[in-house]
PyMOL CGO cylinders between C-alpha atoms (Angstrom):
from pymol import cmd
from pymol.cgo import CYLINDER

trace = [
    CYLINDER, 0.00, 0.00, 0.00, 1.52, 3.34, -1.05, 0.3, 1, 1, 1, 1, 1, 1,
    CYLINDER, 1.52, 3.34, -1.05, 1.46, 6.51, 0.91, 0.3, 1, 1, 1, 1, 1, 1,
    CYLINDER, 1.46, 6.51, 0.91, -1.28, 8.01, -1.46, 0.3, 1, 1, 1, 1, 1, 1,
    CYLINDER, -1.28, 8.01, -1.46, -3.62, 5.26, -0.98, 0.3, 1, 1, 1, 1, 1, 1,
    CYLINDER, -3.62, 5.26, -0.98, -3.10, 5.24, 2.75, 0.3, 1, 1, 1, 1, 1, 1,
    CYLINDER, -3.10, 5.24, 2.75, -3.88, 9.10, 2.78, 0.3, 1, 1, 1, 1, 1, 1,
    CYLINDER, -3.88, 9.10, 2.78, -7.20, 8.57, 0.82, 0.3, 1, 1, 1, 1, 1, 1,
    CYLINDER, -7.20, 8.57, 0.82, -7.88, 5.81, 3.32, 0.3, 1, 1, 1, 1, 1, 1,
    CYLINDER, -7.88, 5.81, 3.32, -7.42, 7.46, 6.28, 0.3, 1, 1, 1, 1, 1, 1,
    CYLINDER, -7.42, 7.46, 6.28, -9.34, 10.71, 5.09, 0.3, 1, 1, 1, 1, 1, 1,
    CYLINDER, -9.34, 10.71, 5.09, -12.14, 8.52, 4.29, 0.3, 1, 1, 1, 1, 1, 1,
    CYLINDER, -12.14, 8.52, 4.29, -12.09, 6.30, 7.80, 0.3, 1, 1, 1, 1, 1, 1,
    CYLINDER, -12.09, 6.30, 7.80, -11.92, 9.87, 9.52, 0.3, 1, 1, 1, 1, 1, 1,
    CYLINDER, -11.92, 9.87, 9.52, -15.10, 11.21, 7.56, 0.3, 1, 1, 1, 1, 1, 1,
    CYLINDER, -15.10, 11.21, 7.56, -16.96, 8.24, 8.34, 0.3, 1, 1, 1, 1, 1, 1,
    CYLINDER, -16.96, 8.24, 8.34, -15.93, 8.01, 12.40, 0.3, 1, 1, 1, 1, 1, 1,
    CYLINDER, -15.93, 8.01, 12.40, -17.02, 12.04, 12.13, 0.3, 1, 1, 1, 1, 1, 1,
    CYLINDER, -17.02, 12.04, 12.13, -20.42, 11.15, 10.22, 0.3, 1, 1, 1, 1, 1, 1,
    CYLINDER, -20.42, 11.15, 10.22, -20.82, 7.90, 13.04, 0.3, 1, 1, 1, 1, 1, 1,
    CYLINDER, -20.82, 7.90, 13.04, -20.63, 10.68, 15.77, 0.3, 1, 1, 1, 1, 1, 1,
    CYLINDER, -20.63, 10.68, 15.77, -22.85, 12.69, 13.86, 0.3, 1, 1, 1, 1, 1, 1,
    CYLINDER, -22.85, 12.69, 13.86, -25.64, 10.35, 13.63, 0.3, 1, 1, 1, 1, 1, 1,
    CYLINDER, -25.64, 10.35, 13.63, -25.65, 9.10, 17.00, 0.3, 1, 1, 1, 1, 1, 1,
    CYLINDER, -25.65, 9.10, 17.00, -25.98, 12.36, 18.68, 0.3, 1, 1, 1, 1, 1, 1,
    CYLINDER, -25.98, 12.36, 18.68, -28.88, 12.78, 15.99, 0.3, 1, 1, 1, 1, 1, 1,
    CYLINDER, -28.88, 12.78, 15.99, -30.41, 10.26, 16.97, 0.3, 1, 1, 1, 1, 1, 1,
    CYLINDER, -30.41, 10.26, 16.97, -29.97, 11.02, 20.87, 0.3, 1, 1, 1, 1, 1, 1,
    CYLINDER, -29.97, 11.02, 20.87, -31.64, 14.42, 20.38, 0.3, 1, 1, 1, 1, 1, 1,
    CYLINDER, -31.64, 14.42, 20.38, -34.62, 12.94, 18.70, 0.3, 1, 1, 1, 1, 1, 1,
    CYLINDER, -34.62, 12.94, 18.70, -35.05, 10.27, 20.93, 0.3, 1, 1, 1, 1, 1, 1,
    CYLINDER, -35.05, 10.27, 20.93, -35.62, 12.81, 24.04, 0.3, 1, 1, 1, 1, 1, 1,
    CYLINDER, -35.62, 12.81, 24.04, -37.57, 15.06, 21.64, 0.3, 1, 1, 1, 1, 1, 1,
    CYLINDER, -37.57, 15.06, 21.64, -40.14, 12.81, 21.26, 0.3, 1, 1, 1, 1, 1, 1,
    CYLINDER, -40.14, 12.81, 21.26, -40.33, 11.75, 24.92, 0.3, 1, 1, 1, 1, 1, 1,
    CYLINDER, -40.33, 11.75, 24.92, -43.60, 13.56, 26.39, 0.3, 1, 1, 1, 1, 1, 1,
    CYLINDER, -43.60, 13.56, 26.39, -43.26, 16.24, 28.52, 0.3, 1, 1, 1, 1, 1, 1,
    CYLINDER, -43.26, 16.24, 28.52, -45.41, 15.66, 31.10, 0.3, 1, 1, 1, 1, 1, 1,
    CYLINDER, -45.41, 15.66, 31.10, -43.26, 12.33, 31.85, 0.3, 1, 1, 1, 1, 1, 1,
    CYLINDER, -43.26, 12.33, 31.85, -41.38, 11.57, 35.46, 0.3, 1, 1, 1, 1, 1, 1,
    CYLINDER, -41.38, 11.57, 35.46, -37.69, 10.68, 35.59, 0.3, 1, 1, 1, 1, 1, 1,
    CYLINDER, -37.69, 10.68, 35.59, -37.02, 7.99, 38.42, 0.3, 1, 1, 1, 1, 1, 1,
    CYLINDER, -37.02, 7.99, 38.42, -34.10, 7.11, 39.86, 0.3, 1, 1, 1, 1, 1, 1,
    CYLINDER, -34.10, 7.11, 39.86, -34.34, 4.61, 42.77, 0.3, 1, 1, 1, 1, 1, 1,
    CYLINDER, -34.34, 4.61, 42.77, -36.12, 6.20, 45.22, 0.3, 1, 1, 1, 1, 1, 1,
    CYLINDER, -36.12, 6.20, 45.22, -36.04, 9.72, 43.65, 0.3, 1, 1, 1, 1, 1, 1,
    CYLINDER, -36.04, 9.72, 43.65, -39.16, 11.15, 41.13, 0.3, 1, 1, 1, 1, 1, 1,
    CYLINDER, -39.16, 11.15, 41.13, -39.00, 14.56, 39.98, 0.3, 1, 1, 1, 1, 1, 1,
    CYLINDER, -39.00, 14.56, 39.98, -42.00, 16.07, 37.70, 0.3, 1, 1, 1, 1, 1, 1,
    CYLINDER, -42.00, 16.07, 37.70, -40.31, 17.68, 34.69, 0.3, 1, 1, 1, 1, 1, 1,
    CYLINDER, -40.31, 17.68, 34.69, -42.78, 20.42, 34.53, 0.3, 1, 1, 1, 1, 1, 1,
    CYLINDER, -42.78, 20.42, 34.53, -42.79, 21.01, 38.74, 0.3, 1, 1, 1, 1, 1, 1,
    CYLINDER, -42.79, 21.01, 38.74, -40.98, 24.76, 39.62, 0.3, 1, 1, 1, 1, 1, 1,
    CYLINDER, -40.98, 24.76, 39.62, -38.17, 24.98, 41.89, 0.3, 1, 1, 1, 1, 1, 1,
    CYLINDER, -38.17, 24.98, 41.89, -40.13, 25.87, 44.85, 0.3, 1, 1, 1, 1, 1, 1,
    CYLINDER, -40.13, 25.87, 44.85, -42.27, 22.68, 44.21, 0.3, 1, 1, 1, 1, 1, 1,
    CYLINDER, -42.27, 22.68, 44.21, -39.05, 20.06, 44.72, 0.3, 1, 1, 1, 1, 1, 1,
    CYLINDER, -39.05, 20.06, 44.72, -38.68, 21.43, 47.90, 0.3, 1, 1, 1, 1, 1, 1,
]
cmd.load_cgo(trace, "trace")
């Protein structure tokens, strides 16, 4: 394999890792888009309303 060939590969390997990255954060923002908003997040023991005010987690 020359050095020109390796180049071209590496450019290429390096586009696709950047498009990978790309895509999966994509998809991570559209996944909690489309998550309601009235929804609870619990953790163990913990549930805190998304749409509850500061004072209200008190």
């Amino acid at each position: 394999m020359n050095i020109k060939t390796r180049k071209y590969l590496m450019i290429f390997s390096l586009c696709a890792l950047a498009s990978a990255l790309y895509a999966a954060a994509a998809y991570r923002v559209e996944q909690t888009r489309m998550q309601p908003t009235f929804a609870i997040s619990c953790h163990q023991d913990q549930c805190v309303p998304h749409t509850g005010s500061f004072s209200a987690l008190r």
